[in-house]
N, C-alpha and C positions, 0 to 999 in steps of 0.2 A: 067406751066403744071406739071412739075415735082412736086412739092410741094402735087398737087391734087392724084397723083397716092401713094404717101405714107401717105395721110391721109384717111379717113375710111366717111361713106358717112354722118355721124352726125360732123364729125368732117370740111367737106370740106362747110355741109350744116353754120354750124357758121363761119367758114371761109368768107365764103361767104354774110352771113348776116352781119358781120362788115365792110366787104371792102363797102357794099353797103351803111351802117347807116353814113361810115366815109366822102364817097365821096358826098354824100347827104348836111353831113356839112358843109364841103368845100364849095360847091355850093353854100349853102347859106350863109356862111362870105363871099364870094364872090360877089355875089348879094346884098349884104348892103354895103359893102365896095362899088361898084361901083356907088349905089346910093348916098355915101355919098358926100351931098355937100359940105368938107372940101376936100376930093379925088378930086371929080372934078375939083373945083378948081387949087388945086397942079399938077396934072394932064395937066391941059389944059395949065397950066404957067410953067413948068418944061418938060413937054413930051419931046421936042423937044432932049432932051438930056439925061432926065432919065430912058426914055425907053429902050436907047440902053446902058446904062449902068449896067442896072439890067441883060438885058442879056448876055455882056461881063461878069459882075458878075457869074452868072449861069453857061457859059461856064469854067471858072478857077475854079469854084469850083470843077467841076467834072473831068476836065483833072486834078487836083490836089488828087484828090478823088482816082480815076481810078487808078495812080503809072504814067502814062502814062511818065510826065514829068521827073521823076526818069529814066524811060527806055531810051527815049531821052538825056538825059542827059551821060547815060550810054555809049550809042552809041558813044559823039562825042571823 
């Protein structure tokens, strides 16, 4: 929200139209990628383990991202 009150209403109006054009993309790499029968595949024979590793991935990144583990670190 902060970002919207210091932009002007042509400027929030493109703002706006990119965040929509961008996550529209998204969606649809998304949706091919899912239908893709080399994904599913990899998918149905790796999930069991690559699922939760993509998102331990995800999670380090952002506590790494954040400083967080730096402050932690700091503390002990």
């Amino acid at each position: 929200m902060p970002v919207f009150r210091a932009l002007g209403p042509a400027d929030a109006g493109l703002f706006m139209l990119v965040f929509v054009a961008l996550v529209a993309l998204w969606c649809a790499v998304a949706a091919w990628l899912g239908g893709h029968p080399r994904v599913i595949r990899l998918v149905g024979r790796a999930g069991r383990w690559l699922v939760p590793v993509v998102f331990i991935g995800i999670g380090v990144v952002i506590l790494v991202g954040s400083g967080v583990l730096g402050r932690l670190a700091a503390l002990a």
